[in-house]
C-alpha positions as CSV (number, residue, x, y, z in Angstrom):
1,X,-0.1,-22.0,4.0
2,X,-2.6,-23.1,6.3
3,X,-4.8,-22.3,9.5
4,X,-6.7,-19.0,8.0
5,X,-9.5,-20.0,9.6
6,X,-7.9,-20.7,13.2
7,X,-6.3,-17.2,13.1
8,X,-9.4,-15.7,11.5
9,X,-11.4,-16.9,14.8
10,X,-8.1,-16.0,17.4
11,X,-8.5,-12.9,15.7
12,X,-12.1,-12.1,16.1
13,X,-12.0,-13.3,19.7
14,X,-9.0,-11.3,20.5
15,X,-10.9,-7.8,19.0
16,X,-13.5,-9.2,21.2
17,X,-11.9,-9.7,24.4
18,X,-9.2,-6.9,24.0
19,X,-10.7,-4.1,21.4
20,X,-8.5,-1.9,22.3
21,X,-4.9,-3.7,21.7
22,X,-4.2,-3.8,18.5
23,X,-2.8,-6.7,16.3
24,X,0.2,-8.0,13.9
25,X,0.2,-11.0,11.9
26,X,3.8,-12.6,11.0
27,X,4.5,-14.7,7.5
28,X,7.5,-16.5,7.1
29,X,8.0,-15.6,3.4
30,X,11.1,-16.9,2.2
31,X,13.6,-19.8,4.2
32,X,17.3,-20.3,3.2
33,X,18.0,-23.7,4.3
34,X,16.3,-25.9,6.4
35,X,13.3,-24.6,8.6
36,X,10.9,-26.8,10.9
37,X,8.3,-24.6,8.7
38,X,7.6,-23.6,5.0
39,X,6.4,-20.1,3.8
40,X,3.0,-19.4,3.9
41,X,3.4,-20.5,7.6
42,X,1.5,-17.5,10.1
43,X,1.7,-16.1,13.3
44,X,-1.1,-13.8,15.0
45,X,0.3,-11.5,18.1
46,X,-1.0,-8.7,19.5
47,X,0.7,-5.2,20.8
48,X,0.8,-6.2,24.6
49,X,3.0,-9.6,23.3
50,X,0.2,-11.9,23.2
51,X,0.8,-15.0,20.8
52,X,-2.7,-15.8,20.0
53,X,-2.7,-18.3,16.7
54,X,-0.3,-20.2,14.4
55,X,3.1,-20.5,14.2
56,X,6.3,-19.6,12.3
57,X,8.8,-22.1,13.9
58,X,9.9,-24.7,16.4
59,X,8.8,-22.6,18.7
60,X,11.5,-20.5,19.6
61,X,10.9,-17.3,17.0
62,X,7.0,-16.7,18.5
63,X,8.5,-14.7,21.5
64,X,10.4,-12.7,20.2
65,X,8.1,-11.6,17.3
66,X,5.5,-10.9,19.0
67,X,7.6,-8.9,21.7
68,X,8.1,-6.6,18.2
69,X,4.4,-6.6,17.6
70,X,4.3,-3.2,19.7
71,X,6.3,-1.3,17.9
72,X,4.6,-2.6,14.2
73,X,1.6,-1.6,15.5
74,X,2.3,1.6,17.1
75,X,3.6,3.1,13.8
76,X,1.1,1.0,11.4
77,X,4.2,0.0,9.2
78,X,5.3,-3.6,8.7
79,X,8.4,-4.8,9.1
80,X,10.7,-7.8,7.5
81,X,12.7,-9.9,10.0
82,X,15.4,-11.4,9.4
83,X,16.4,-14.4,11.9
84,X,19.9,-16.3,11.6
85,X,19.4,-19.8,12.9
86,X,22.9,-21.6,11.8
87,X,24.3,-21.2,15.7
88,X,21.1,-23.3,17.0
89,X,19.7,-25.6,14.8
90,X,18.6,-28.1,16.7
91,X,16.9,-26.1,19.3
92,X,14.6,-24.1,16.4
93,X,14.7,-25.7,13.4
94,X,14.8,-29.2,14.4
95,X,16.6,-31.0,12.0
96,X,20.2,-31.3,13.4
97,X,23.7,-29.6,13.6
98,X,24.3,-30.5,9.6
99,X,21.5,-27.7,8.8
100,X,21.1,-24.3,8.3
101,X,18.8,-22.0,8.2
102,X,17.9,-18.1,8.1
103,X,14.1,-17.0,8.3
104,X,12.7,-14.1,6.2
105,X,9.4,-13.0,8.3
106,X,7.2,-10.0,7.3
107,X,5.4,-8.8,10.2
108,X,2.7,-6.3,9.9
109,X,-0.1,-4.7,11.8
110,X,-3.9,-6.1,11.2
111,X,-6.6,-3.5,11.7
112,X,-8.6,-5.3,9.6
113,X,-8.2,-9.2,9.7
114,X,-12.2,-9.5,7.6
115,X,-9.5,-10.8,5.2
116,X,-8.0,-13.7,7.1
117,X,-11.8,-15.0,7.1
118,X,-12.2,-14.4,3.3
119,X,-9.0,-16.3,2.7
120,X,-10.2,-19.1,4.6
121,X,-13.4,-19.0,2.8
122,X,-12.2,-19.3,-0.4
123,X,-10.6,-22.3,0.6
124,X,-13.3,-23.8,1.8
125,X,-15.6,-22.6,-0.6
126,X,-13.1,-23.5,-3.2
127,X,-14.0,-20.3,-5.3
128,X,-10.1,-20.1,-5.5
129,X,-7.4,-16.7,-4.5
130,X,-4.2,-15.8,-4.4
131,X,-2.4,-13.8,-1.7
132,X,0.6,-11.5,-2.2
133,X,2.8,-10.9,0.9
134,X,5.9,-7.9,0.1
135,X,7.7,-6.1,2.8
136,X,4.2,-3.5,2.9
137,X,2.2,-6.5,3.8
138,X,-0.3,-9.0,2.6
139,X,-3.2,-8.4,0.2
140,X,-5.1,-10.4,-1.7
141,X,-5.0,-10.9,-5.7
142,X,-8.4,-11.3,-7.4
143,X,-9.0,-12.5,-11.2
144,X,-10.3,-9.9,-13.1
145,X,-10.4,-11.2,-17.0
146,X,-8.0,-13.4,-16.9
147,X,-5.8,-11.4,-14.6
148,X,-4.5,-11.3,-11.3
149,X,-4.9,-7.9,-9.9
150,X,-3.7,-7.2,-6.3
151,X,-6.9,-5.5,-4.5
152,X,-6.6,-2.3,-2.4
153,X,-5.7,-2.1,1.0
154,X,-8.8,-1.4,3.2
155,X,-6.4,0.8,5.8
156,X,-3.5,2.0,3.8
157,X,-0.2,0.7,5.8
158,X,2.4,3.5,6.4
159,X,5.3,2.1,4.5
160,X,7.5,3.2,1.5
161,X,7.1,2.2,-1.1
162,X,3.2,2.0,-1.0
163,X,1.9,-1.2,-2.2
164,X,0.2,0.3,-5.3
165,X,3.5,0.3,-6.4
166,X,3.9,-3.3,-7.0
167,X,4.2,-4.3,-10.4
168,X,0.9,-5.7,-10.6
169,X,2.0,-7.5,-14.5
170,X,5.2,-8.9,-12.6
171,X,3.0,-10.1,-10.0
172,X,0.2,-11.5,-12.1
173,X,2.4,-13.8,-13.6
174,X,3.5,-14.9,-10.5
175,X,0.4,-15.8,-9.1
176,X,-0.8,-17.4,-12.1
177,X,2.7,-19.9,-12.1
178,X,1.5,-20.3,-8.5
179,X,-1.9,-21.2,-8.9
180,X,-1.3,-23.3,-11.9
181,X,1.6,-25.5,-9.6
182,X,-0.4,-25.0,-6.4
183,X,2.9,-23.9,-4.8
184,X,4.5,-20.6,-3.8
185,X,6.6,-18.6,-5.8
186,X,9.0,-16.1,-5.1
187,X,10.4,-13.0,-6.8
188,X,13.0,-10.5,-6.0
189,X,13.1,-7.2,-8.2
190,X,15.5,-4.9,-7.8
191,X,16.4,-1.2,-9.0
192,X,17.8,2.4,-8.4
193,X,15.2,3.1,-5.5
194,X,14.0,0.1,-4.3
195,X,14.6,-3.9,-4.0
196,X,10.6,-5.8,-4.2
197,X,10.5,-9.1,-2.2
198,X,7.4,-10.9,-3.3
199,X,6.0,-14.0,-2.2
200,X,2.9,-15.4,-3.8
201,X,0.6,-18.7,-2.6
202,X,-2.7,-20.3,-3.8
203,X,-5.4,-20.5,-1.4
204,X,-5.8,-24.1,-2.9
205,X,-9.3,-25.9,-1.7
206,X,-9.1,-27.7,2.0
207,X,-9.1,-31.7,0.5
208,X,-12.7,-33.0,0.4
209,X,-13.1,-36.5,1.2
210,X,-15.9,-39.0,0.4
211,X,-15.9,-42.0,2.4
212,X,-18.0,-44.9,1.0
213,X,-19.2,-47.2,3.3
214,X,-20.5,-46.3,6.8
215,X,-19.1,-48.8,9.1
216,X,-16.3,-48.3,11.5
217,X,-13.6,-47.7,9.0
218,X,-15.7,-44.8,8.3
219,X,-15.5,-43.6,11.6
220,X,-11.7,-43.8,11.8
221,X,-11.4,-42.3,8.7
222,X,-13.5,-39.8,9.7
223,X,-11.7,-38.8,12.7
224,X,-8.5,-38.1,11.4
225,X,-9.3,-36.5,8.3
226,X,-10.9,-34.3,10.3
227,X,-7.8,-33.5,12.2
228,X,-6.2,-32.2,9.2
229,X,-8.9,-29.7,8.8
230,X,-10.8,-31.7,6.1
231,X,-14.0,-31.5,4.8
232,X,-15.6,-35.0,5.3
233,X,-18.5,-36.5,3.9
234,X,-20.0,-40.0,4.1
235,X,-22.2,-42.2,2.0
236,X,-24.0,-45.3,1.8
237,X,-26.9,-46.9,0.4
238,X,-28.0,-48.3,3.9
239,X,-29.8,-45.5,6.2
240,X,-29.8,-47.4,9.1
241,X,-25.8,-47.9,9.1
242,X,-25.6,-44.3,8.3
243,X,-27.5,-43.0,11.4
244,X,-25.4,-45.5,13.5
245,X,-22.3,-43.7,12.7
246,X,-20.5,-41.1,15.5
247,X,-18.6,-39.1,13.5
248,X,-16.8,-35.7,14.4
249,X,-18.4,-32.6,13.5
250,X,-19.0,-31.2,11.1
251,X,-19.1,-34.5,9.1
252,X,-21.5,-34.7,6.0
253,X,-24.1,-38.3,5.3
254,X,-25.9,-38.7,2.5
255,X,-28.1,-41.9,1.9
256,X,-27.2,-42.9,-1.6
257,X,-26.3,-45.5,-4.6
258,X,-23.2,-44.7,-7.2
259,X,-26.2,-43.8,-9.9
260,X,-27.4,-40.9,-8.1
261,X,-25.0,-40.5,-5.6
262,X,-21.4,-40.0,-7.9
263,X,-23.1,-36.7,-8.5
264,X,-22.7,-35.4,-4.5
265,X,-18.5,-36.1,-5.2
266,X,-16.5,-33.1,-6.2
267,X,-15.1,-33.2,-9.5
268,X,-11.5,-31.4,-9.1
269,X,-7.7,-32.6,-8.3
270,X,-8.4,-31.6,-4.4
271,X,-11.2,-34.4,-3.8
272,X,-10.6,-37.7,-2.7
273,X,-12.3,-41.1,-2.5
274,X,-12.3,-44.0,-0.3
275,X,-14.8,-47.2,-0.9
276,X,-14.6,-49.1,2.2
277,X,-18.2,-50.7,1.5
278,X,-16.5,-54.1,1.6
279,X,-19.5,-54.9,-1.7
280,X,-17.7,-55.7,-4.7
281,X,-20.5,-54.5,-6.8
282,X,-21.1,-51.5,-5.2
283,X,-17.1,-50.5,-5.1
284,X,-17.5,-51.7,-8.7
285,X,-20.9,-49.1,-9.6
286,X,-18.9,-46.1,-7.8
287,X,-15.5,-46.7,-9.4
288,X,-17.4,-47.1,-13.1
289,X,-19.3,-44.0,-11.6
290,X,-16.2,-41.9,-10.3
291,X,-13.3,-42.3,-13.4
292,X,-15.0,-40.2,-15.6
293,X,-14.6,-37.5,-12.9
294,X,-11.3,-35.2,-12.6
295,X,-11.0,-36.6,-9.1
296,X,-7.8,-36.3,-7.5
297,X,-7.8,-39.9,-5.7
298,X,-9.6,-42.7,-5.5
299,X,-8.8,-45.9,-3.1
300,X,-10.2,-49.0,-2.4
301,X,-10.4,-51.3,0.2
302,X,-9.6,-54.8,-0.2
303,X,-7.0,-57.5,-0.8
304,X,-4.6,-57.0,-4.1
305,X,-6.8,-59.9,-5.3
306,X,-9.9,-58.4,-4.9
307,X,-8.6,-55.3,-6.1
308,X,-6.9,-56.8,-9.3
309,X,-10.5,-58.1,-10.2
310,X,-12.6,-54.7,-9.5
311,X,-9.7,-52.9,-12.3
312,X,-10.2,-56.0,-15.2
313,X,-14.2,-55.6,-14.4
314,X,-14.1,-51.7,-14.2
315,X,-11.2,-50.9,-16.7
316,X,-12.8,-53.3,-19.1
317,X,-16.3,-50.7,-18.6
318,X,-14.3,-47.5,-19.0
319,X,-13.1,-45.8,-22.4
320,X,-11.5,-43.3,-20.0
321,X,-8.1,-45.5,-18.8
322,X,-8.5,-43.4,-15.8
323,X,-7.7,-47.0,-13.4
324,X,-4.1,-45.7,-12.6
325,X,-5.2,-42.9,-10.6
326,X,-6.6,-45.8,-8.3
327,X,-5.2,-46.9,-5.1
328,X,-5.9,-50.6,-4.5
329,X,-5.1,-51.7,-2.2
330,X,-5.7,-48.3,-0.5
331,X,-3.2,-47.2,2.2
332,X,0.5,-46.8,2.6
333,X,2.4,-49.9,3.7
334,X,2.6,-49.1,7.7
335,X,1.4,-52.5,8.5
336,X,-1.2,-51.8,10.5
337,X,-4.6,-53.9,10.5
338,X,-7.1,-52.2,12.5
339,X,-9.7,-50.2,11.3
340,X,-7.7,-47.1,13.1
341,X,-4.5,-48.4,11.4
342,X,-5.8,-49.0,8.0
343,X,-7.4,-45.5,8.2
344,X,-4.1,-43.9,9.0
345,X,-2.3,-45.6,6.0
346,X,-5.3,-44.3,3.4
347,X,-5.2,-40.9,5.2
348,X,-1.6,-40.9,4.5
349,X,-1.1,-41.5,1.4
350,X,-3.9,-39.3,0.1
351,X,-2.1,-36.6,2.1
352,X,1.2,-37.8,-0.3
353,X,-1.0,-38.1,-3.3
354,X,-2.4,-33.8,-2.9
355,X,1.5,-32.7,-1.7
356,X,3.0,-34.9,-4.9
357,X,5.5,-36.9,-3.0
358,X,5.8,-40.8,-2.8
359,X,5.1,-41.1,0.9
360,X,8.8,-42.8,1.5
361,X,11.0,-42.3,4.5
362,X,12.8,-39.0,4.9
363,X,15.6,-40.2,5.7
364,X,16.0,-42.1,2.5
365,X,14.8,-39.0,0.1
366,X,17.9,-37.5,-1.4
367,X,16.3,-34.6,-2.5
368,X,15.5,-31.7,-0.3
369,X,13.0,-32.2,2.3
370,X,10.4,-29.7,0.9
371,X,11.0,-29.9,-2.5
372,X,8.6,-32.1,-5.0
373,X,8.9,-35.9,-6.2
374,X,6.2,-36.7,-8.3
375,X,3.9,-39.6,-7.1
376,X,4.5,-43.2,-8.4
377,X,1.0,-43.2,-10.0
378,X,0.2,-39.2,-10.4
379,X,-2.9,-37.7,-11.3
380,X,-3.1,-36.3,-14.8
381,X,-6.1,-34.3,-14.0
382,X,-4.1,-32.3,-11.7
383,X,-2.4,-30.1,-13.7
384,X,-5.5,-29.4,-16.0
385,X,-7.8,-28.4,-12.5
386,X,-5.4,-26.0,-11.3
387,X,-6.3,-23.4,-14.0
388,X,-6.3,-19.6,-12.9
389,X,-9.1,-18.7,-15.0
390,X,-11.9,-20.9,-13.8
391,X,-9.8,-22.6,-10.4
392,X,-11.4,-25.6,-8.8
393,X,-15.1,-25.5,-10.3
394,X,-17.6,-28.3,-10.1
């Protein structure tokens, strides 16, 4: 589940360009064995054959989908493909000859994509949303009292069943599993008339990083967070390091101290922290500041020494016990010690932190690929700011 807001653009600049040819969007919604992609993962084509945005594979399923777009959107019915994979992994999935792997894809027309842009929206606005994808289509679910209700198709799709006939209790508790685990779930309901696929994913908040420190670090920092379609924001109590800073756009500054500046972080399990002031009394003020706060991550820069000093000092402050959710040292262990290098390891492992994995090798994990390993030192606000009812609020 990502990109909404690079196929809400492709899609606005294809109605654009080409008003008259319409447009199907593709979701891989379920994957038996191994797949160079996960559900949630999208593909925007157009009649004429057109791949415009996103992706569903190693890159050998976007043809041919989209060569089916034509026919989805001439009869404004979706469809759910079905690729077998086993006689050529390597070529599409990516992984070698000892996987497997069958796609399940729904693709369906888009008359109206306003809802890729809302989708993306509530992401970034971090107002929270579910989205149900069945063999009718996607929709999205709104919370109505506590409920997950599936909202009404703006263009009715010209399938049977409709999907008014989802059970909306069935699905309700799927998105609220979802939205409490931040993964998607799957359900398969069967009966006399009808066999119900449904596939449910949070529109969890883009991670929202708060960089510390405005020197160069910062900029590296800022560079690749950025990348990975984060929302990046820098402060520091000195203005004229602050305006000395090139940072990508769309990057935040705010001149500030911990006292009044803890209160510009986010306070939820999808923010992250890095102090790279290189002060330890000002790391010191902002971690004394930040632990009270359901904050996902926190690192520090420094030596294991320093570091081991800024926890006595700041869990000695702290009735919370909040200092295991800090990384100090900050960074994965890639051995790198430029200020590109360093930034890489922190980007990392925050990235390892927010999936819940240990940020090991993959070719030493014994579990699946794609399944979950808890984190050596995992948040235990997380579960408690993944709440259906009031997701992700400040």
């Amino acid at each position: 589940m990502s990109g909404f807001a690079e196929l809400a653009r492709a899609a606005a600049t294809a109605l654009t360009e080409r008003p008259s040819v319409p447009l199907a969007l593709a979701t891989l919604v379920q994957v038996e064995g191994s797949s160079y992609r996960q559900p949630g993962a999208r593909l925007l084509v157009d009649a004429e054959g057109r791949v415009l945005a996103g992706a569903i594979s190693g890159g050998c399923l976007e043809g041919d989908v989209a060569q089916q777009a034509e026919s989805v959107c001439r009869t404004r019915s979706a469809t759910t493909l079905r690729y077998d994979l086993r006689d050529d992994l390597e070529t599409i999935w990516g992984f070698g000859s000892a996987c497997d792997g069958i796609a399940h894809i729904v693709l369906e027309p888009l008359p109206d994509p306003t809802w890729l842009r809302d989708a993306a929206a509530a992401r970034t606005e971090r107002t929270g949303g579910i989205l149900l994808t069945t063999a009718q289509g996607t929709r999205p679910m709104r919370n109505i009292d506590g409920v997950w209700c599936v909202e009404p198709a703006t263009e009715p799709i010209a399938a049977t069943p409709p999907l008014h006939a989802v059970d909306n209790a069935r699905a309700s508790r799927l998105a609220e599993m979802a939205w409490k685990t931040a993964r998607t779930r799957h359900d398969v309901e069967s009966n006399a008339d009808q066999t119900g696929r449904y596939f449910v994913e949070p529109l969890l908040p883009v991670v929202s990083l708060f960089l510390v420190g405005a020197g160069r670090g910062a900029e590296a920092f800022s560079r690749i967070a950025s990348t990975l379609g984060w929302e990046v924001t820098v402060i520091d109590h000195r203005a004229a390091l602050l305006e000395g800073l090139v940072l990508p756009a769309h990057t935040r500054s705010f001149c500030a101290r911990a006292e009044d500046g803890a209160d510009l972080v986010r306070a939820d399990a999808r923010t992250a922290v890095a102090l790279l002031s290189h002060i330890f009394d000002v790391d010191a003020a902002w971690l004394t500041a930040l632990l009270p706060k359901p904050i996902g991550y926190i690192g520090v820069l420094g030596s294991r020494a320093r570091a081991a000093r800024l926890l006595t000092l700041v869990g000695a402050q702290t009735a919370f016990g909040a200092t295991r959710r800090v990384h100090a040292p900050i960074g994965l262990d890639l051995g790198g010690e430029t200020p590109e290098s360093i930034a890489l390891a922190a980007v990392a492992e925050i990235e390892a932190v927010m999936h819940g994995r240990p940020g090991g090798f993959l070719r030493e994990r014994e579990s699946p690929i794609h399944g979950r390993t808890p984190t050596p030192h995992p948040s235990s606000t997380l579960s408690s700011a993944l709440e259906p009812t009031l997701p992700f609020h400040e």
